[in-house]
RODO-2510 file (C-alpha; in nm, 4 decimals, decimal comma):
residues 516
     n   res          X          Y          Z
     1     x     0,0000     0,0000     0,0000
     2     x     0,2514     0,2642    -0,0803
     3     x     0,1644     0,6037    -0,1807
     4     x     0,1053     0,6715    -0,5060
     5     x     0,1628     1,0160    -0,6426
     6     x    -0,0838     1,3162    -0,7060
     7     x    -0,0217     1,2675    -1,0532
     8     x    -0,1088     0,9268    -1,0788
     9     x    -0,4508     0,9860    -0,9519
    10     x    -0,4855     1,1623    -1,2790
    11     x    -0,5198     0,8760    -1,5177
    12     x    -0,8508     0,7272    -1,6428
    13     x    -1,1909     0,7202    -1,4320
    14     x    -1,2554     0,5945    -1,0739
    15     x    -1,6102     0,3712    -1,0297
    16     x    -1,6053     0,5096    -0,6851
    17     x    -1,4005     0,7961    -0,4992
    18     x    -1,4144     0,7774    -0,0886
    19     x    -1,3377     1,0817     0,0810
    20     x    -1,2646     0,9671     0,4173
    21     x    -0,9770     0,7231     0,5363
    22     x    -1,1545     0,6070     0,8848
    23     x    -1,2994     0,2906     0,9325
    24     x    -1,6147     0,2896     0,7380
    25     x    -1,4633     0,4564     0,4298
    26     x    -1,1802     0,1847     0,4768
    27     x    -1,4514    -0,0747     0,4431
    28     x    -1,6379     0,0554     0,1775
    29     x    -1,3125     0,0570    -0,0145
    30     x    -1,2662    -0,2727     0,1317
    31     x    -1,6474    -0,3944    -0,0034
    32     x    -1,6697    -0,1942    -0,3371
    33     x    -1,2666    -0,3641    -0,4230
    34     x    -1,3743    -0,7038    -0,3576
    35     x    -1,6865    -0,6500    -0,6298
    36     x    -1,4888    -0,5041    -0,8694
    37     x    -1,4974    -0,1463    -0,9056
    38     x    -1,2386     0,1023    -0,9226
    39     x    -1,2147     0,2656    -0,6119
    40     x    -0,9558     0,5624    -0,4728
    41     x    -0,9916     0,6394    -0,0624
    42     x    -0,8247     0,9713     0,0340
    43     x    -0,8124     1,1525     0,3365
    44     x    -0,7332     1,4920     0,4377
    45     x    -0,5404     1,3691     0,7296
    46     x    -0,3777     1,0290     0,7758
    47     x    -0,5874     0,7352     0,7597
    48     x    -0,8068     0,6539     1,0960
    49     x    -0,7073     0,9875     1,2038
    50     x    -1,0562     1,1050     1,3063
    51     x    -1,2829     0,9339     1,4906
    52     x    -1,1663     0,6265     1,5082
    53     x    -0,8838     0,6770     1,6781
    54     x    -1,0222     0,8830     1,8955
    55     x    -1,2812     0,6265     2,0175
    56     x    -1,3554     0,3974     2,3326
    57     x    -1,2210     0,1381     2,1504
    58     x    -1,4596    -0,1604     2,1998
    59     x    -1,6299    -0,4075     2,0309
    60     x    -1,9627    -0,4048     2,2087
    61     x    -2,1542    -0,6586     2,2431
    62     x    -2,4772    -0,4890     2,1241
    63     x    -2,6099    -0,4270     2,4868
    64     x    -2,5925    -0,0618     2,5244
    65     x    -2,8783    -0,0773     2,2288
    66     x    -3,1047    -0,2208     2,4484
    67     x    -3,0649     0,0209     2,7377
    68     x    -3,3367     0,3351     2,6072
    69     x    -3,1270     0,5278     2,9141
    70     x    -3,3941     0,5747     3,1748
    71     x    -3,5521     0,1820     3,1898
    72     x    -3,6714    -0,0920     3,0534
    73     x    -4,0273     0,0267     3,0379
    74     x    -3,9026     0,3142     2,7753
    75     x    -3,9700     0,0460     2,4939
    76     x    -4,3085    -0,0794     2,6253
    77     x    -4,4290     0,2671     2,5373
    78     x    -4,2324     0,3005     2,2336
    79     x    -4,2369    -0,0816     2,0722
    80     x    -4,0833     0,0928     1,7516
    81     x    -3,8313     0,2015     1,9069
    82     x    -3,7294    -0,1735     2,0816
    83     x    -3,7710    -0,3456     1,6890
    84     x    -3,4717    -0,0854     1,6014
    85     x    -3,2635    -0,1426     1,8797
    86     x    -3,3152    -0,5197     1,8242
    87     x    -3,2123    -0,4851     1,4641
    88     x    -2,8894    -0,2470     1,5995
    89     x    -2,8308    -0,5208     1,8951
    90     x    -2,8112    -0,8059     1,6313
    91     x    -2,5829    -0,5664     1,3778
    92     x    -2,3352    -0,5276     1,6615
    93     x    -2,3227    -0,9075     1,8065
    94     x    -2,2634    -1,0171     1,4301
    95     x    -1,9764    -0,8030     1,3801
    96     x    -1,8327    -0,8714     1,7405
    97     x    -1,8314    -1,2184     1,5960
    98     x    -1,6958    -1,1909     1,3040
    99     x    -1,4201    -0,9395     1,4081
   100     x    -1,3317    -1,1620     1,6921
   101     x    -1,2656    -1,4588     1,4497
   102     x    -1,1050    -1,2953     1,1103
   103     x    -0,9215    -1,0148     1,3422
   104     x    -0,7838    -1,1371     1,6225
   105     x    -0,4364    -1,0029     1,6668
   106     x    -0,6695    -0,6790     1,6520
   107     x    -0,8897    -0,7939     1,9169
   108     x    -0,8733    -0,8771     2,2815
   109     x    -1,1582    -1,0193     2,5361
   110     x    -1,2025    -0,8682     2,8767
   111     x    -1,4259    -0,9137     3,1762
   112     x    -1,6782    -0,6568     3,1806
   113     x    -1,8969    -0,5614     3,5049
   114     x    -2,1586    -0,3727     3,5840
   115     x    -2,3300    -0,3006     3,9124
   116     x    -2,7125    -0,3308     3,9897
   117     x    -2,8467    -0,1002     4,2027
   118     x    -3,2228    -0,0726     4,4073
   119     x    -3,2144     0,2677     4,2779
   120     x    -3,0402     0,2649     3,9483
   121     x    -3,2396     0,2196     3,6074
   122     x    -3,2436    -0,1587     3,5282
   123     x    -3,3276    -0,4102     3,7766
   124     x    -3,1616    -0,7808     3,8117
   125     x    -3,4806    -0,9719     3,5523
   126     x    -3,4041    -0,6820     3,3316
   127     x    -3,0248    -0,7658     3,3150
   128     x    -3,1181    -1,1445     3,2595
   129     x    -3,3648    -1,0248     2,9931
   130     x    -3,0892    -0,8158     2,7894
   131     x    -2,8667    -1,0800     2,8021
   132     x    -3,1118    -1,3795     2,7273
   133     x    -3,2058    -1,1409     2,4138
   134     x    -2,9088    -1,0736     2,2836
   135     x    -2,8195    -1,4567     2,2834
   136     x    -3,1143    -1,5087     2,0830
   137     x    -2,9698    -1,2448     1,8385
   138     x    -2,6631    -1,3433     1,8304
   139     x    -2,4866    -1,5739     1,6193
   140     x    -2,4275    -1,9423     1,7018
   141     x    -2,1779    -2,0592     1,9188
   142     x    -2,0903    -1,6750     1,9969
   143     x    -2,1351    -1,6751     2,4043
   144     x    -2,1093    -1,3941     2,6391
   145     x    -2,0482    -1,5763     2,9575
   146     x    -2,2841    -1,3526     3,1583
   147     x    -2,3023    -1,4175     3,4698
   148     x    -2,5090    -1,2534     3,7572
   149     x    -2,3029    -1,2631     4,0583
   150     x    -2,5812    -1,2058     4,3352
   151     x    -2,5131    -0,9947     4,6111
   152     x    -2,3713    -1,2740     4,8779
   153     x    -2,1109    -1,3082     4,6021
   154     x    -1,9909    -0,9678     4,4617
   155     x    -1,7108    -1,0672     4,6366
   156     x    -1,5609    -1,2847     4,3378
   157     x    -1,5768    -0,9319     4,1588
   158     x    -1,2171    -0,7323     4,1852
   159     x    -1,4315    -0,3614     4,1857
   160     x    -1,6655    -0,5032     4,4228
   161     x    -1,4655    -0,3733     4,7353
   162     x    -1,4147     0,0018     4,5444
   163     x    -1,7528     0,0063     4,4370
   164     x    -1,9924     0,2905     4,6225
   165     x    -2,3279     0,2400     4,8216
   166     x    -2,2403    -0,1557     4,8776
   167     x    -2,5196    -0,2289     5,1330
   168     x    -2,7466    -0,0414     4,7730
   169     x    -2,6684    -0,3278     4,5319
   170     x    -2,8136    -0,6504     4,4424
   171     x    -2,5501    -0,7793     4,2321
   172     x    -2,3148    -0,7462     4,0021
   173     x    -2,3476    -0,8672     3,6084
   174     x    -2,0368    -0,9466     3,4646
   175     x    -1,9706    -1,0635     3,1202
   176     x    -1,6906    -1,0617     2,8335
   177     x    -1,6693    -0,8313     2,5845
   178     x    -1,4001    -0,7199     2,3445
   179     x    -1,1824    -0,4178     2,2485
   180     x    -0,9757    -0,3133     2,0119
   181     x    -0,6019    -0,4028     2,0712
   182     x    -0,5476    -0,1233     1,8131
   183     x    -0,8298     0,0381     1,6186
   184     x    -0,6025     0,1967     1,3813
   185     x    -0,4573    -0,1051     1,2327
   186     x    -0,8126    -0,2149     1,1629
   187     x    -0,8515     0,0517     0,9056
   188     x    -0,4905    -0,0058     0,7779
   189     x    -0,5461    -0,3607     0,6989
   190     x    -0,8802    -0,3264     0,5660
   191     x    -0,7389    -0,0737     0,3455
   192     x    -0,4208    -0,3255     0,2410
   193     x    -0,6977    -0,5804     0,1660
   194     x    -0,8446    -0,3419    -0,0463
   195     x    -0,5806    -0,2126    -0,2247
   196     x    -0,4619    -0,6178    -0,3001
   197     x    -0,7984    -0,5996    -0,4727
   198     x    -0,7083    -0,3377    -0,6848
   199     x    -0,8484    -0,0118    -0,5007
   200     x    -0,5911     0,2884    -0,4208
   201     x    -0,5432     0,5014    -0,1250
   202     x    -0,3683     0,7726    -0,0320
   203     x    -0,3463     1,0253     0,2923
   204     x    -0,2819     1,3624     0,3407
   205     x    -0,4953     1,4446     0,0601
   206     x    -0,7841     1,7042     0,0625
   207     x    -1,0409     1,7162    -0,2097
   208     x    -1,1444     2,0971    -0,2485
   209     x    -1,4328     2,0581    -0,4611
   210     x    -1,6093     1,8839    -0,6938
   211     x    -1,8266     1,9644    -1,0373
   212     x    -2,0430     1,7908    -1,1910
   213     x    -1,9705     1,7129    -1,5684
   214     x    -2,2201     1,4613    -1,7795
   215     x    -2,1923     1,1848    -1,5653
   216     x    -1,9527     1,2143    -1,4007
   217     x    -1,7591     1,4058    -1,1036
   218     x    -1,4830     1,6092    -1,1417
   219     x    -1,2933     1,6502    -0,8111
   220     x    -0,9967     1,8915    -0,7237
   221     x    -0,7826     1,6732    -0,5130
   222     x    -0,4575     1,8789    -0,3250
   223     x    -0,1203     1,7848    -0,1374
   224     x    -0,2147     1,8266     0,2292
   225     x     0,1336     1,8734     0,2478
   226     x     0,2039     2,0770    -0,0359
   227     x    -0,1357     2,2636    -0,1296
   228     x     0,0125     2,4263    -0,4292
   229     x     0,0177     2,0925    -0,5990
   230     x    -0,3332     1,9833    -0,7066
   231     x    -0,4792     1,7495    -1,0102
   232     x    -0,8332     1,6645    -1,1215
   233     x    -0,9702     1,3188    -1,0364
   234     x    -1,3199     1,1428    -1,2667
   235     x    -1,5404     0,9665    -1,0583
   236     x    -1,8584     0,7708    -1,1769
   237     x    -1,9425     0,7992    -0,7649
   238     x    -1,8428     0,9677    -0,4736
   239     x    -1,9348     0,8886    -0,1201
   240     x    -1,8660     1,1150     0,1373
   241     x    -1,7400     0,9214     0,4352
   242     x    -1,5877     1,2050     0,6738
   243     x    -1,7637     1,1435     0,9986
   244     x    -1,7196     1,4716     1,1878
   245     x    -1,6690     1,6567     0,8996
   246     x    -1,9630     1,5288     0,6706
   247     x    -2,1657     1,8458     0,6879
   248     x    -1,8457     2,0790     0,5870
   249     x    -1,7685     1,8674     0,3145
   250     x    -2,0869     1,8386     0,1579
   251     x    -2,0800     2,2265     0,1985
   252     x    -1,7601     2,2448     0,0439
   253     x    -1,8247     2,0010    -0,2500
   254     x    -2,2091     2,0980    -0,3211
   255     x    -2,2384     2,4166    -0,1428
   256     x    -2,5550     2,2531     0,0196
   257     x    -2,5696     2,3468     0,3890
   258     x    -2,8559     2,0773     0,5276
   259     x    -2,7131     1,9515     0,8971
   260     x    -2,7191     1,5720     0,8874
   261     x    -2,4828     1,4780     1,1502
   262     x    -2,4022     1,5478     1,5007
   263     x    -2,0907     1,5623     1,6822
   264     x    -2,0403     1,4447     2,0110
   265     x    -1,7225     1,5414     2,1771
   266     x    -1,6155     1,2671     2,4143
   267     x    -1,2435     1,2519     2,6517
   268     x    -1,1029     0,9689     2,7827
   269     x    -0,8299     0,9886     3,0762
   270     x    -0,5179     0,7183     3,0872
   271     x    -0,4816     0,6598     3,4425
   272     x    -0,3103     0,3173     3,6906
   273     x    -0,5645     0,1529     3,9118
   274     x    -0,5164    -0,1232     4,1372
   275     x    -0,3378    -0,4573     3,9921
   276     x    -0,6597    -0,7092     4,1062
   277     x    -0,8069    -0,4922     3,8219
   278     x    -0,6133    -0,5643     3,5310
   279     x    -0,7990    -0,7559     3,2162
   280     x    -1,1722    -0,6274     3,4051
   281     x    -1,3715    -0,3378     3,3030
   282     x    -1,6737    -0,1675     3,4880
   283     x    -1,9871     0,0312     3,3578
   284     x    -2,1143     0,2428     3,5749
   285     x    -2,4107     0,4962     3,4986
   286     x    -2,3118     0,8715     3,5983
   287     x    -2,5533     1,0923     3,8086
   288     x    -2,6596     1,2292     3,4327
   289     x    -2,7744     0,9018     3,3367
   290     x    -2,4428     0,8575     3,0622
   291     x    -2,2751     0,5450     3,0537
   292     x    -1,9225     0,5799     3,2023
   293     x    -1,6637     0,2859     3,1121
   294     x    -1,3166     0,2309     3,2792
   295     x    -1,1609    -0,0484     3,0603
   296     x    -0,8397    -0,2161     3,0683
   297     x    -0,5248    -0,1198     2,8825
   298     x    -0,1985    -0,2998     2,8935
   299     x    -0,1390    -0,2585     3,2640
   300     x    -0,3106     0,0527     3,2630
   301     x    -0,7209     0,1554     3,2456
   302     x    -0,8733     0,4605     3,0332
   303     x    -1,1752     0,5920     3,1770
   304     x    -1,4670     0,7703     2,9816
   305     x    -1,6446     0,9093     2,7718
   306     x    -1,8145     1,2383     2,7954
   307     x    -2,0853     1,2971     2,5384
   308     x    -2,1411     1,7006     2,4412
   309     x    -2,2427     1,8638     2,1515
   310     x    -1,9283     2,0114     2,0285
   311     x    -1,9612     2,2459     1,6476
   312     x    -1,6348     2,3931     1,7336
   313     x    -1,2821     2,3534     1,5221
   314     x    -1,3028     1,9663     1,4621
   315     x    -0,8970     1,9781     1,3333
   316     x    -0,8047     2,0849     1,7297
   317     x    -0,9834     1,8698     2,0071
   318     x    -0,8207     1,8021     2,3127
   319     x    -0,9966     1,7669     2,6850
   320     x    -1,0803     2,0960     2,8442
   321     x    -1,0052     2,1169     3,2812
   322     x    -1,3647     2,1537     3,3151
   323     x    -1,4263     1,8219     3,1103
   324     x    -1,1826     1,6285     3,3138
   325     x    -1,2527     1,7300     3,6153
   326     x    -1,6257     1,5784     3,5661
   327     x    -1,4748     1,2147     3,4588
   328     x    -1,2931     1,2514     3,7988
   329     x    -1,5739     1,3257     3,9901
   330     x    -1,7966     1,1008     3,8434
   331     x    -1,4949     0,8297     3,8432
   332     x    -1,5076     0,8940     4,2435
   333     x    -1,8404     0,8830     4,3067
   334     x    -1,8896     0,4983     4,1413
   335     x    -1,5680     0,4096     4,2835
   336     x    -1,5099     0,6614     4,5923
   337     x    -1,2164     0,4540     4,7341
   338     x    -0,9858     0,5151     4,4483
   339     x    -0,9771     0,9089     4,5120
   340     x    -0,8246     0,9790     4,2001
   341     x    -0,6762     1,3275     4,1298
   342     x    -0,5342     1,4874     3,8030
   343     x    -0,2346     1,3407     3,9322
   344     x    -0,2763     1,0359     3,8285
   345     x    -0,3629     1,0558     3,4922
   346     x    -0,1049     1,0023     3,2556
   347     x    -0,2783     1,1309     2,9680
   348     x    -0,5746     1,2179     2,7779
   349     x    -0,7466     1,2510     2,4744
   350     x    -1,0948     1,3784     2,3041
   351     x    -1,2302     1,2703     1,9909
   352     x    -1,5832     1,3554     1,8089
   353     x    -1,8280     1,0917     1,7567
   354     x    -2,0340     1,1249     1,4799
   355     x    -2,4030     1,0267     1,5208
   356     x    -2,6942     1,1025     1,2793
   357     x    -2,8989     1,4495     1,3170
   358     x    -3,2707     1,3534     1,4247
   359     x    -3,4392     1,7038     1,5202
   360     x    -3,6061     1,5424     1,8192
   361     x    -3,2903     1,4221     1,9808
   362     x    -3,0514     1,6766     2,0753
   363     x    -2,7377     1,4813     2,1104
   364     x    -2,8680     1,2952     1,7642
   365     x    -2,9489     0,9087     1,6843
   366     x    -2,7700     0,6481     1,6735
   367     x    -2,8947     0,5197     1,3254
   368     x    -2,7038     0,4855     1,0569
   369     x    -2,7705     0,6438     0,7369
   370     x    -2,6815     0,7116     0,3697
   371     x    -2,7311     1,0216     0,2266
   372     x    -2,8586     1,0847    -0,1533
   373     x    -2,8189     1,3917    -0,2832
   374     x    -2,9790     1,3426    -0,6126
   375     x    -3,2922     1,4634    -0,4873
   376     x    -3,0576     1,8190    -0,4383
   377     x    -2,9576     1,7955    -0,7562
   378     x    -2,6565     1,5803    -0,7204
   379     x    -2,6888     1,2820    -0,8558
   380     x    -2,4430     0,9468    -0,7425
   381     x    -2,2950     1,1960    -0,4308
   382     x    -2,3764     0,9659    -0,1013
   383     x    -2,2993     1,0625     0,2281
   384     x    -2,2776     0,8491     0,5186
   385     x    -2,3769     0,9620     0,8525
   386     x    -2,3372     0,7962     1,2347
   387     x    -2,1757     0,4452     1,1918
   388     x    -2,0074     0,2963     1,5367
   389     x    -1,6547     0,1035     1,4997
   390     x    -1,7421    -0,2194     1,5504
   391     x    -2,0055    -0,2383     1,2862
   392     x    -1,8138    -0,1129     0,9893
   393     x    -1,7675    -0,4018     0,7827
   394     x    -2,2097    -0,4368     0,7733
   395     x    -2,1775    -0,0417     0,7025
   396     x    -1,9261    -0,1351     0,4011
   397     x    -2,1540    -0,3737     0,2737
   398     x    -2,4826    -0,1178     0,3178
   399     x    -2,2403     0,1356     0,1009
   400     x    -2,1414    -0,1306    -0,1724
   401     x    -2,4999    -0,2118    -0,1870
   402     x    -2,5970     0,1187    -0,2265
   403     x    -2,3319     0,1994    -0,5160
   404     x    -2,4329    -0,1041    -0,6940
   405     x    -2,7742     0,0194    -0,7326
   406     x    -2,6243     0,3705    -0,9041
   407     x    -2,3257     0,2169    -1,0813
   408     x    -2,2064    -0,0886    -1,2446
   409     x    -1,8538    -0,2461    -1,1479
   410     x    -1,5833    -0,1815    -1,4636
   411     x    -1,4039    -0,5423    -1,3271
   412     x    -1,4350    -0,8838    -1,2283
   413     x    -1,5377    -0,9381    -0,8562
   414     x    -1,2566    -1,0441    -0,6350
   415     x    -1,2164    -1,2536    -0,3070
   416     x    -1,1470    -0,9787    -0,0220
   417     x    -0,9966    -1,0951     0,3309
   418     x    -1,0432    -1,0028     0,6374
   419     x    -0,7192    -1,1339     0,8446
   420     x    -0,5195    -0,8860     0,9921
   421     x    -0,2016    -0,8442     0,7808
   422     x     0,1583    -0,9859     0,8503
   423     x     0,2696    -0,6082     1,0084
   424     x    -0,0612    -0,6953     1,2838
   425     x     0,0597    -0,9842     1,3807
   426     x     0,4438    -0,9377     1,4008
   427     x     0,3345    -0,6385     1,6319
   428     x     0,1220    -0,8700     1,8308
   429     x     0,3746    -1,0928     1,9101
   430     x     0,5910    -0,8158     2,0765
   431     x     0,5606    -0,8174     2,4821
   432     x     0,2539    -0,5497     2,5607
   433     x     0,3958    -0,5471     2,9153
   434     x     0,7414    -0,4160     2,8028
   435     x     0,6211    -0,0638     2,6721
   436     x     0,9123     0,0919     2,6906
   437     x     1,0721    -0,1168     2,4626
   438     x     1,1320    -0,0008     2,1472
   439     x     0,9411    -0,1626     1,7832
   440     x     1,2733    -0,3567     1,6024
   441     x     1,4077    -0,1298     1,3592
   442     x     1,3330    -0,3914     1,0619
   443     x     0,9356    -0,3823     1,1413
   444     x     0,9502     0,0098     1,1495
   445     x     1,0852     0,0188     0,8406
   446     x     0,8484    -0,2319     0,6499
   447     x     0,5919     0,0098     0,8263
   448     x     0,7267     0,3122     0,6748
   449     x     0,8137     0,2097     0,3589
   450     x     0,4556    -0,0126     0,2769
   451     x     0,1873     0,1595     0,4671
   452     x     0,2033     0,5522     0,3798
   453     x     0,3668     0,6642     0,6869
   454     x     0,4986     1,0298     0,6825
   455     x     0,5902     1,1516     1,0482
   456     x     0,6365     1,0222     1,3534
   457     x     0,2668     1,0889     1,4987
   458     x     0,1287     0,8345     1,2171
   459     x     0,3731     0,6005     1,3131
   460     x     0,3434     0,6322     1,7044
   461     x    -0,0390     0,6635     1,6843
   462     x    -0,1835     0,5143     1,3665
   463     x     0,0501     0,2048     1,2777
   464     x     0,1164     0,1053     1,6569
   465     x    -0,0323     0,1337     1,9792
   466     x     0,3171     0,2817     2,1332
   467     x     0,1337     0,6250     2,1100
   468     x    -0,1200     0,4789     2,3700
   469     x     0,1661     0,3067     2,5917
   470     x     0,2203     0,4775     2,9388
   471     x     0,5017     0,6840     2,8083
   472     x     0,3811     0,7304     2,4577
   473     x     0,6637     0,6537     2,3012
   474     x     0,8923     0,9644     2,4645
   475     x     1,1962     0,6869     2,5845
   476     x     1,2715     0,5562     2,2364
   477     x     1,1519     0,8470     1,9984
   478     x     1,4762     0,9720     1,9155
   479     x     1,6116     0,6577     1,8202
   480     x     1,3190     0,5398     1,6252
   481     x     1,3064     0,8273     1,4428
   482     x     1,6589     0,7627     1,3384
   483     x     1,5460     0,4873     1,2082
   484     x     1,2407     0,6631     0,9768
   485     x     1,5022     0,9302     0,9090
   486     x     1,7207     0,6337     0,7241
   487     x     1,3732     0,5647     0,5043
   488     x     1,2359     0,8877     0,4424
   489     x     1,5639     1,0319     0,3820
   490     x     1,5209     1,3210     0,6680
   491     x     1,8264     1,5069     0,7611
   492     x     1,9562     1,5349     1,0892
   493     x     1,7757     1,9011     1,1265
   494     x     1,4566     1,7498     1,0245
   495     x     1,4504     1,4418     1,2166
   496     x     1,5084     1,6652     1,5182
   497     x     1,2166     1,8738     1,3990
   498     x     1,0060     1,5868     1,3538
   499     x     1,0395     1,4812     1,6978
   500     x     0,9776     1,8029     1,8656
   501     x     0,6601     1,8071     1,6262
   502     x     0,5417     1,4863     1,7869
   503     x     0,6025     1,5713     2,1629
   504     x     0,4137     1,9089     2,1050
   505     x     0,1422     1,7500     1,8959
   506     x     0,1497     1,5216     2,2641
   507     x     0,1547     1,8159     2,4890
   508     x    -0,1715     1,9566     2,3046
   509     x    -0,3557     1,6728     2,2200
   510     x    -0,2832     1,4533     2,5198
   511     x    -0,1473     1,6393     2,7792
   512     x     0,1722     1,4764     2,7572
   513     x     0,5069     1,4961     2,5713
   514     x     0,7784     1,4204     2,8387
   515     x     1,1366     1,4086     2,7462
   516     x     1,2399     1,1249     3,0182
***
């Protein structure tokens, strides 16, 4: 999957152009490849440098679909609403499934918890229910484990003892779930699969607009790096994949200002809890009524996430004092006997989730949709709003599905994979618990030289999970980036440049960028 130049992007007609290199436009590219049309992914950014990266990174199980947020009840009044969340519940356990199996250097189990309370929204039968439900939906064979530990043994539970109100609960639900080892390399695989098939892809560059000639699009696509250089790009189909963005580029490519998406800001803090609770994750429900998950992370547990409306600059989110300080007190008051301060978090980081706009829900809906803006006047332009992590491969096939009723493939269908790739699982084998060790200098260059990497930040962040390590990557940056500098041909001057970009791009985004 190396780069291709701006030039190159030039030559003959794409079937389908994705604008948007996170995980659904990876697996739409993924999709669309496999049944034969010509497809070209690019992203303004790097690739899965938007949402997806910025996300809780698990693979849910599909129960947070049946939870309508204040009880169980909330569907007996709206039965419409429980045939959706069915349909979303099923969407999610399917893809858990199938991710777990094809993907799993990518994919780790856990033991997930979650307390019942007398006064809290969902009562012990209610539990069972969910979970007896979701079985039923649920593929074969694919088991939960979910067990209801009742409340003469919450003891067997590690965050039973830091739990708050104990002589409140009536038990404790625990069951396993999955997350994503590294979310990133989900949407660089799926995008080497794709390009195997005969798709291209390329980051750091923006498309600036977009006409529409005969049939087809014409789209202005520019350097990120070097905006001066720009080419035009034919496209039978576009599909507008941008998450956070998808309103402002429709603007920018149609000039048609119609809000379809939300976004959701949402911060996550990197902190050390107690040892007896490493590989378990709790869900507690804050005094809003939000979901609030502290989940395991190689030795480590992020906690989170928020969930505001947030229309500011989408390029620059970090976590605000104010923000924090509300994870920490809502951290304490499900688990008072940790007493966490700012001082022990190690880091942070924000991301926007993108949810469709539904002008009865002000923080939006969780339904996916695609877009058609022929009935604006621009025909074969689809944009794709909401779309969680762990369903994108159903999303990919919704997209296909919808291109193949606009547009006809120019080539032969081809058989697509979905095993992580060779880089995946030479980085799984390496020792999670050693994070300060550095990647071998052999495996960061096959990363740099196949897979499009162009600073330090998409190495640290995008092609490994060192950017998420305690440390971040500080102790060894200096010497890894000797090693990029021998691939990319940097100088001395610019390799030093590179790594003070990284630690600031740390400072602001993460509240970190130590020099130790």
């Amino acid at each position: 999957m190396r780069r291709p130049s701006l030039e190159a992007l030039a030559q003959g007609t794409f079937d389908v152009v994705v604008i948007g290199g996170g995980v659904n436009g990876a697996g739409a590219a993924q999709q669309l490849a496999s049944r034969g049309y010509r497809v070209l992914l690019v992203d303004k950014g790097d690739f899965a440098e938007g949402a997806t990266s910025r996300s809780s990174r698990i693979l849910h199980c599909g129960l947070r679909h049946l939870a309508p947020g204040t009880s169980a009840w909330e569907f007996a009044r709206h039965p419409l609403r429980f045939l959706v969340a069915c349909q979303n519940a099923r969407k999610s356990m399917i893809s858990q499934h199938q991710v777990a199996q094809t993907m799993d250097k990518l994919v780790r189990p856990f033991k997930f918890c979650i307390p019942i309370y007398k006064d809290g929204p969902y009562a012990s039968w209610q539990m069972d229910a969910g979970f007896q439900l979701l079985k039923i939906l649920g593929p074969r064979g694919h088991s939960l484990d979910y067990v209801r530990h009742r409340k003469e043994a919450m003891d067997e539970v590690p965050y039973a003892r830091w739990l708050r109100d104990r002589d409140q609960l009536q038990g404790i639900a625990v069951f396993r779930d999955y997350q994503f080892v590294t979310a990133e390399r989900v949407v660089i695989d799926t995008l080497k699969d794709a390009c195997q098939l005969g798709a291209v892809a390329r980051n750091y560059s923006e498309c600036r607009g977009a006409t529409r000639v005969g049939d087809e699009w014409k789209l202005t696509l520019s350097d990120s790096l070097a905006p001066e250089a720009s080419v035009t790009v034919r496209a039978k189909l576009v599909i507008n994949a941008t998450g956070p963005w998808a309103d402002r580029t429709t603007a920018k490519l149609t000039g048609d200002q119609q809000q379809r998406m939300v976004g959701l800001k949402g911060i996550h803090l990197m902190v050390r809890l107690p040892t007896e609770l490493a590989d378990w994750g709790l869900m507690a429900i804050t005094r809003e009524g939000e979901t609030l998950y502290c989940l395991p992370w190689n030795g480590m547990h992020y906690i989170g996430p928020t969930r505001t409306p947030y229309g500011d600059n989408l390029d620059e989110v970090a976590a605000t004092a104010e923000e924090i300080a509300w994870v920490l007190a809502e951290t304490n008051h499900a688990l008072p006997a940790l007493r966490l301060t700012r001082a022990d978090i190690l880091f942070s980081w924000a991301g926007i989730q993108p949810v469709s706009f539904d002008k009865s829900e002000p923080k939006g809906t969780r339904a996916v949709k695609i877009h058609d803006l022929a009935v604006l006047g621009s025909p074969n332009m689809l944009i794709l709003t909401g779309g969680p992590i762990m369903t994108f491969r159903i999303i990919g096939k919704e997209l296909a599905d919808a291109v193949a009723q606009r547009v006809d493939p120019s080539e032969r269908p081809r058989q697509l994979s979905h095993e992580a790739s060779e880089v995946s699982a030479r980085l799984d084998d390496l020792d999670p618990t050693t994070s300060l060790g550095r990647i071998p200098d052999e495996l960061v260059r096959d990363i740099v030289r196949e897979e499009q990497v162009l600073n330090l930040t998409d190495l640290f962040l995008r092609r490994t999970r060192a950017g998420y390590e305690h440390d971040q990557g500080c102790h060894h940056v200096e010497a890894t980036a000797e090693v990029v500098a021998g691939v990319l041909g940097w100088t001395r001057h610019r390799a030093r440049k590179e790594i003070e970009t990284y630690r600031a791009y740390l400072r602001h985004t993460f509240g970190n960028g130590r020099d130790d």
